[in-house]
C-alpha positions in Angstrom: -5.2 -17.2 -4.5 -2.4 -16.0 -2.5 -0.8 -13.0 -3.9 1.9 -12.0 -1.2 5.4 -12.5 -2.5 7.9 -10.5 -4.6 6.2 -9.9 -8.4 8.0 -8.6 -11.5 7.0 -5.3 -12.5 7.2 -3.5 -16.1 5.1 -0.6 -16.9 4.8 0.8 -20.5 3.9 4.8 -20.3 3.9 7.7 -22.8 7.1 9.0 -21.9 9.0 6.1 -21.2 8.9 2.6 -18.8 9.5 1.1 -15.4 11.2 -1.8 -14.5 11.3 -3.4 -10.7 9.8 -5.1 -7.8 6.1 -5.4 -6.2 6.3 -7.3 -3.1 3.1 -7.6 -1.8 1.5 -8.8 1.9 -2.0 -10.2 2.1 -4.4 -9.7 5.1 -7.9 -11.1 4.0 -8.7 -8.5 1.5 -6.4 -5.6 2.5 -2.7 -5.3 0.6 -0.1 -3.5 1.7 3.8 -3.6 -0.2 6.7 -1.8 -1.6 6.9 -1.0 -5.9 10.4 -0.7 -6.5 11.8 0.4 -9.8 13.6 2.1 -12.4 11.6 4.7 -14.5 13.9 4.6 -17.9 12.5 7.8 -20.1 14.4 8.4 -23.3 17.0 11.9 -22.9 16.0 12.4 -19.1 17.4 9.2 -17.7 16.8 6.7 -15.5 15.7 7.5 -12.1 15.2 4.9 -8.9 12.2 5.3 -7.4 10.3 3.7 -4.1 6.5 3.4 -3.5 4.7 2.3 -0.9 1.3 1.1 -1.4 -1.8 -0.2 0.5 -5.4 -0.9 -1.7 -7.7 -4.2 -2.1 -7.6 -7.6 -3.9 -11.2 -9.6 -4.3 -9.7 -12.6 -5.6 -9.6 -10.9 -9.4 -9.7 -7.8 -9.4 -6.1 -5.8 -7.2 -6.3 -1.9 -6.9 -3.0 -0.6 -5.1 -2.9 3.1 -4.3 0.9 4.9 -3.8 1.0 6.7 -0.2 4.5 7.5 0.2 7.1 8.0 -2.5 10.8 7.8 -1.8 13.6 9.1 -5.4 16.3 6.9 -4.2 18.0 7.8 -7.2 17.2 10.9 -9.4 17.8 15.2 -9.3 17.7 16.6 -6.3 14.4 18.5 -6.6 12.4 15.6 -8.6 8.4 15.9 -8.2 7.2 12.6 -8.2 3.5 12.0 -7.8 2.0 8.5 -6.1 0.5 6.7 -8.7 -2.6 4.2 -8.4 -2.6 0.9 -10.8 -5.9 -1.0 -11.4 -5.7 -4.5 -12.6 -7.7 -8.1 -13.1 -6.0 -11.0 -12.3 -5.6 -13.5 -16.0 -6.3 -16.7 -16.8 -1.9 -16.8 -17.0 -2.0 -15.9 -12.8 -0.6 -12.2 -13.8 -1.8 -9.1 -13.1 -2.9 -6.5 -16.3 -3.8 -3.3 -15.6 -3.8 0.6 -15.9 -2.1 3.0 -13.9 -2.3 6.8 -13.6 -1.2 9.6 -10.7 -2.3 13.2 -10.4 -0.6 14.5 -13.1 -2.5 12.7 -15.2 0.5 10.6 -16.6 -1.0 7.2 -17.0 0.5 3.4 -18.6 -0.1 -0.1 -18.8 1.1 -2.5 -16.2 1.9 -6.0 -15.8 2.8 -7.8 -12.5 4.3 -11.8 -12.7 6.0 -13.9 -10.8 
């Protein structure tokens, strides 16, 4: 399955969730894209935020790994830690998965078209 294109992104976390973009390129099994999305958390805000990513797809199983991040839109000195999402590939032709980044803040992830 071919999996470069634009995919619908929503992410459930403890503190809140994300909304946006994955638009992924294929080269065999190497992946390389851009996630872009809003991170909504209840009485901080919303915030804009830009990964780029690079990881692996077998056919099921698509780990992506963040290696730059970019706040397009949130306070001036925001920390924001590249995060890494883990996923298998359903029966449906979406992507479920886990996520997590260094600061140990972790979610559940779907990507669709």
């Amino acid at each position: 399955m071919d999996i470069s294109g634009i995919w619908n992104y929503t992410e459930d976390f403890y503190y809140g969730n994300d909304v946006g973009t994955a638009t992924l390129t294929v080269d065999g099994e190497k992946v390389n894209g851009v996630m872009e999305y809003n991170e909504i958390i209840p009485d901080d805000g919303e915030f804009r935020i830009k990964q780029t990513v690079e990881g692996s797809f077998d056919g099921t199983n698509l780990v992506l790994k963040g290696t730059h991040v970019e706040i397009l839109k949130g306070p001036e000195n925001m920390e924001y830690h590249p995060d890494v999402w883990e996923a298998q590939l359903t029966s449906e032709g979406k992507f479920v998965g886990s996520s997590c980044d260094n600061a140990e803040i972790c979610g559940v992830f779907v990507l669709e078209r």
